[in-house]
C-alpha positions in Angstrom: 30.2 21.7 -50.1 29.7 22.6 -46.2 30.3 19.3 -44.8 31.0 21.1 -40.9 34.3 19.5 -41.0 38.0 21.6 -41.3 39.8 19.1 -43.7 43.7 19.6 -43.6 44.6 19.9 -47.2 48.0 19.3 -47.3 47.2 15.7 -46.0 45.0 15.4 -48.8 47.6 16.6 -51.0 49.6 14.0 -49.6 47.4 11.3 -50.4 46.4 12.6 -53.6 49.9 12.7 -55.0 50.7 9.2 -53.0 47.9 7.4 -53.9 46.1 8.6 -56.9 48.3 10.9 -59.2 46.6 10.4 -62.5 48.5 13.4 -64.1 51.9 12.5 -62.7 54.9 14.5 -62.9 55.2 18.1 -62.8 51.8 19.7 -62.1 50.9 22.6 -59.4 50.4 21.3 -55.5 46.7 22.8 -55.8 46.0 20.2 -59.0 43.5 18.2 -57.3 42.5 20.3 -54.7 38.7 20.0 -55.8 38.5 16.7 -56.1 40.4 15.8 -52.9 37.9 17.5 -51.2 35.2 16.7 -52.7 36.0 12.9 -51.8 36.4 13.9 -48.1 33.5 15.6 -48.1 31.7 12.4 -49.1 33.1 10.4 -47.2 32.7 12.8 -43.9 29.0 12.6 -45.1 28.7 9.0 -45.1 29.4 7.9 -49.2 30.8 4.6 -49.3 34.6 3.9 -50.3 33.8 2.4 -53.9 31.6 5.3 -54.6 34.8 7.4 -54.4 36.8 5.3 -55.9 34.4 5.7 -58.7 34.0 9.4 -58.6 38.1 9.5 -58.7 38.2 6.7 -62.2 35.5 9.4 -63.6 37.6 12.4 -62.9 40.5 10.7 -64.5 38.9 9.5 -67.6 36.2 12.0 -67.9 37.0 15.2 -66.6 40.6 15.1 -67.4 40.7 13.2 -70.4 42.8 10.2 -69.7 42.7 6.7 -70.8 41.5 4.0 -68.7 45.0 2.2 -68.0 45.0 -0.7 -66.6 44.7 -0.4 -62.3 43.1 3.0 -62.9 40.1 1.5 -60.1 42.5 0.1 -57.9 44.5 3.3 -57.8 41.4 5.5 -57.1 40.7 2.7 -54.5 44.1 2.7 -52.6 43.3 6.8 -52.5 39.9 6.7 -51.6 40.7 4.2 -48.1 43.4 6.8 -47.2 41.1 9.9 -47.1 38.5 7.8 -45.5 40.9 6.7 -42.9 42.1 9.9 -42.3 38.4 11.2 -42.4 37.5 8.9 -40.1 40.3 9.9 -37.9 38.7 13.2 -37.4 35.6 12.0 -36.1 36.7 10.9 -33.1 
């Protein structure tokens, strides 16, 4: 996705492993690369939060596999308002 922004990914990696982590533990810095952007990229394009949040639960629990644990939305939440915060930041 061409969103005309330069998104810095080891911020995103940051956040990712921070915030979101669905794996956990031991798995390569580049894990969640794809998703990480693609969330930036819609939020840079205008997506609403929640939307991201969603697109991270399905991700979990439908690309990856995982069970729905309990706080799975409100960890994909807490991610989603630090890339768009930092997205945001990049705007100005």
């Amino acid at each position: 996705m061409d969103t005309g922004a330069r998104f810095d990914i080891a911020r995103l990696r940051r956040i990712g492993f921070e915030q979101w982590d669905p794996i956990g533990g031991s798995v390569p810095e580049d894990e969640y690369d794809s998703y990480l952007l693609k969330a930036a990229g819609n939020l840079w394009n205008g997506d609403p939060i929640d939307q991201v949040a969603s697109y991270f639960v399905r991700v979990e629990v439908d690309a990856m596999g995982l069970e729905a644990v309990p706080g799975v939305y409100e960890r994909a939440l807490k991610a989603s308002e630090a890339i768009s915060q930092y997205v945001a930041s990049l705007k100005v």
